[in-house]
C-alpha atoms as an extended CHARMM CRD file, in Angstrom:
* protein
*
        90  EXT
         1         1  UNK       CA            -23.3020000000       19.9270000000       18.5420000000  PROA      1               0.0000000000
         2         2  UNK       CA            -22.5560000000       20.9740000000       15.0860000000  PROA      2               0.0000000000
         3         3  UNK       CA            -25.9210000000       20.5670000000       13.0360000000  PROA      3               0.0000000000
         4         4  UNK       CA            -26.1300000000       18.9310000000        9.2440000000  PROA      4               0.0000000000
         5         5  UNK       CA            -25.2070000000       22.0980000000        7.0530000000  PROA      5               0.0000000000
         6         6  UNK       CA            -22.2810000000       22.9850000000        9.5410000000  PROA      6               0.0000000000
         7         7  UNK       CA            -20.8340000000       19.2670000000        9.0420000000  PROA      7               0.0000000000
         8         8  UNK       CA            -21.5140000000       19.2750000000        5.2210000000  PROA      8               0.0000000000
         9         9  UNK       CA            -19.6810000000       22.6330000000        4.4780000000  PROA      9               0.0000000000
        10        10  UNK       CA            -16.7720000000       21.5150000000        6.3840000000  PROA      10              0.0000000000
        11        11  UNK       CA            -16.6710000000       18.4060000000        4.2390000000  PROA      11              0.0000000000
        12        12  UNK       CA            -17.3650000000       20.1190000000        1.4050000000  PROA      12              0.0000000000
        13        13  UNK       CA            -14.5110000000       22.5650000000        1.8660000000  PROA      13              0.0000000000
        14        14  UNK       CA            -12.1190000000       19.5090000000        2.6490000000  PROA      14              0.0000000000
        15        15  UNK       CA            -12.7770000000       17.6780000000       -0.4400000000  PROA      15              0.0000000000
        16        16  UNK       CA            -12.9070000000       20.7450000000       -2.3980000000  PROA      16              0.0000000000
        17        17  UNK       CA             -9.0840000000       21.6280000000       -1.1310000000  PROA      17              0.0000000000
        18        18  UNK       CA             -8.1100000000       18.0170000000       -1.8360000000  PROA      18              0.0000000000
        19        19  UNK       CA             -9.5180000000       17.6400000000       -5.3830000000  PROA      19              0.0000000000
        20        20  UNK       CA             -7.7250000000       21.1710000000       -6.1650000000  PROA      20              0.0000000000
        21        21  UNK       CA             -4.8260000000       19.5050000000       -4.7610000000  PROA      21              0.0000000000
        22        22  UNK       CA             -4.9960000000       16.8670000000       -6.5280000000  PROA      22              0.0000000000
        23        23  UNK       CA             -5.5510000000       18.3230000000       -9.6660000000  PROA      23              0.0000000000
        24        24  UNK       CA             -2.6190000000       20.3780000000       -9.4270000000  PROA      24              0.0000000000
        25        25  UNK       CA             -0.3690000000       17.2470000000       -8.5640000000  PROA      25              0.0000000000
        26        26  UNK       CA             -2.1960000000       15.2790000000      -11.8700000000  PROA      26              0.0000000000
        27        27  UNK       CA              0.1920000000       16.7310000000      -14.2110000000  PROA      27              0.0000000000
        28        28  UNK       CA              3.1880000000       15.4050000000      -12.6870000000  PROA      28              0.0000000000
        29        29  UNK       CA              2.2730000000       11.8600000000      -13.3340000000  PROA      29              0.0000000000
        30        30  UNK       CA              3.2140000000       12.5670000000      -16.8290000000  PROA      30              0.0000000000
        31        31  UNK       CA              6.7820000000       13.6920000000      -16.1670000000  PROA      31              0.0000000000
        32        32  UNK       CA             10.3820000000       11.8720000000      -16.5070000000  PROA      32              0.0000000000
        33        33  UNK       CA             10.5820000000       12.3410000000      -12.4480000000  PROA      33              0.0000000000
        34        34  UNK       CA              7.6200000000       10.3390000000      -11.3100000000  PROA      34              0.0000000000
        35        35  UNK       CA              8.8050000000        7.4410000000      -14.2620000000  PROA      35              0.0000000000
        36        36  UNK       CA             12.4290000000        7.4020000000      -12.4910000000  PROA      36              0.0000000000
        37        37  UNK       CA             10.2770000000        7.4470000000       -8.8360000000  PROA      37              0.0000000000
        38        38  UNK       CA              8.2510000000        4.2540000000       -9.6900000000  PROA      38              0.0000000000
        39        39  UNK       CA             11.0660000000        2.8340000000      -11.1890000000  PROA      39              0.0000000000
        40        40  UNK       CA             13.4070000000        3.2940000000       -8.1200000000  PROA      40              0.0000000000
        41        41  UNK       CA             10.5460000000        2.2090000000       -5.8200000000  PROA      41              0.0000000000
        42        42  UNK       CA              9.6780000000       -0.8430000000       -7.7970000000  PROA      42              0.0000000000
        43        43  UNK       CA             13.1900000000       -1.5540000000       -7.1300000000  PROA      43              0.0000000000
        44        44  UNK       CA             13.4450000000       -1.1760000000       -3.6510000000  PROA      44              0.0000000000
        45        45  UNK       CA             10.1200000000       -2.0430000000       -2.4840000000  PROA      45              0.0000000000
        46        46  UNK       CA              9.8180000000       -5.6380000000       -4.1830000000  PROA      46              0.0000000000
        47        47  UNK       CA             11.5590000000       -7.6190000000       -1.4080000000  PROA      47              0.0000000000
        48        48  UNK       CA             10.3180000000       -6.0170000000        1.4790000000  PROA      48              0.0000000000
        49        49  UNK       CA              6.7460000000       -5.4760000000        1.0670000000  PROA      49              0.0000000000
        50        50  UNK       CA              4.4640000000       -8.3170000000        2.8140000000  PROA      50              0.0000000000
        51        51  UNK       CA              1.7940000000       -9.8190000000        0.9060000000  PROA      51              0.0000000000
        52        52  UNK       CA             -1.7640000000      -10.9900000000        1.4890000000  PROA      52              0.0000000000
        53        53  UNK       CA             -4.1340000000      -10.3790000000        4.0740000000  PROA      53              0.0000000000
        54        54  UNK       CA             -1.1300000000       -9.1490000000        6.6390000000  PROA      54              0.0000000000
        55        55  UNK       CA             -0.2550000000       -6.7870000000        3.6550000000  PROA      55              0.0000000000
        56        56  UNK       CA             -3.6800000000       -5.2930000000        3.6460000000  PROA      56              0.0000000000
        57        57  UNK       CA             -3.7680000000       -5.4840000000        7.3090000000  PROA      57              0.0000000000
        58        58  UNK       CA             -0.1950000000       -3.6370000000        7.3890000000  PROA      58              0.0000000000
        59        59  UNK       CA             -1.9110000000       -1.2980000000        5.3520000000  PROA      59              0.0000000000
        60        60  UNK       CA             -4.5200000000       -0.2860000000        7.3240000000  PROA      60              0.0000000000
        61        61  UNK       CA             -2.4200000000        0.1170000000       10.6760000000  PROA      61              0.0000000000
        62        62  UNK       CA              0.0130000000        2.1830000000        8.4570000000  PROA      62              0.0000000000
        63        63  UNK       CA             -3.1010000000        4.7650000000        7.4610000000  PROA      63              0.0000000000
        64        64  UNK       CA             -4.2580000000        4.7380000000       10.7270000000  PROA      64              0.0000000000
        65        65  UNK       CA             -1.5790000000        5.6100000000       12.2860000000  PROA      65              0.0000000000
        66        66  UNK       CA             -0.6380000000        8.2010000000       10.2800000000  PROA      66              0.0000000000
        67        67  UNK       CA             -4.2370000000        9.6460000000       10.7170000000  PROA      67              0.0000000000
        68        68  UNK       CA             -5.0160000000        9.1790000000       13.6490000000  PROA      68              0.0000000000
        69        69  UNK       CA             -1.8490000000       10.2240000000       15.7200000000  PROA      69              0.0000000000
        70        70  UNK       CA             -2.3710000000       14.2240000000       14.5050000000  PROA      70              0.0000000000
        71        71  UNK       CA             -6.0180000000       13.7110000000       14.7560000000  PROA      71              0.0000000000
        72        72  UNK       CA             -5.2710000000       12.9510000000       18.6700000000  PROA      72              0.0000000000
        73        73  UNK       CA             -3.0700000000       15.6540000000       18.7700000000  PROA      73              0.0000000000
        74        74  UNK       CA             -5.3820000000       18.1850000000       17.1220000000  PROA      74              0.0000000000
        75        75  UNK       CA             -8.1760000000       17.0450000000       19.6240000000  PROA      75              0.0000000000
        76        76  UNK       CA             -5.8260000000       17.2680000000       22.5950000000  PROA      76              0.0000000000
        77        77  UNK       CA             -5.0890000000       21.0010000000       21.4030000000  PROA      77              0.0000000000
        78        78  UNK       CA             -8.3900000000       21.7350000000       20.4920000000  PROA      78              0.0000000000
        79        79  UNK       CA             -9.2400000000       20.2910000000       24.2950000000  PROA      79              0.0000000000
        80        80  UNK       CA             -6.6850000000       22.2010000000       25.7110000000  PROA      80              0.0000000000
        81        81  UNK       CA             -7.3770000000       26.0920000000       24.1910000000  PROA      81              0.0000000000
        82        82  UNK       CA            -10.4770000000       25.5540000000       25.5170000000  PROA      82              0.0000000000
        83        83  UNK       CA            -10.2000000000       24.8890000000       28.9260000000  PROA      83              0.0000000000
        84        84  UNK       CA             -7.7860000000       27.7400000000       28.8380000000  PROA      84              0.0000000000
        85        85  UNK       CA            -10.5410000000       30.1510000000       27.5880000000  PROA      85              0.0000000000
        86        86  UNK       CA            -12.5440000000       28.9350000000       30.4670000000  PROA      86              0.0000000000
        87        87  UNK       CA            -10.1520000000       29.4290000000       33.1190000000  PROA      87              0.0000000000
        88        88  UNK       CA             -9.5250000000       32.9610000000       31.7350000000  PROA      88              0.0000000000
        89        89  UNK       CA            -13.1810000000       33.5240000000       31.3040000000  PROA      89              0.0000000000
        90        90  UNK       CA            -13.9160000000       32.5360000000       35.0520000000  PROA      90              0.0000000000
């Protein structure tokens, strides 16, 4: 089991990577492409999007999903390499 520090600099190194990411994106905000994006998805998106608590709730499943599916995966993998080790080790 992965102590404190271990768990911290992992999470430290993620948000570190994402904040650099970030930061890099920032700058496009600014630009005559990402005006003509929201404009386009304003367009589009007005009709279909739900509203309320089943948009929130549409939301949610939406991020979920899209975490959670490669997080399964990743575990599965992770599960798998090491059983494989094992039965090589053995």
């Amino acid at each position: 089991m992965p102590t404190l520090r271990e768990s911290l600099t992992s999470t430290l190194v993620i948000i570190i990577a994402s904040a650099i990411v970030i930061f890099l994106i920032a700058p496009l905000d600014a630009t005559e492409w990402a005006s003509s994006m929201r404009a386009g998805a304003g367009e589009e998106g007005g009709e279909g999007m739900p509203g309320g608590i089943f948009g929130l709730v549409a939301a949610f499943i939406k991020i979920t999903l899209l975490m959670g599916i490669p997080g399964l995966i990743t575990l599965g993998v992770r599960r798998l390499s090491r059983r494989i080790r094992a039965w090589r080790a053995a």
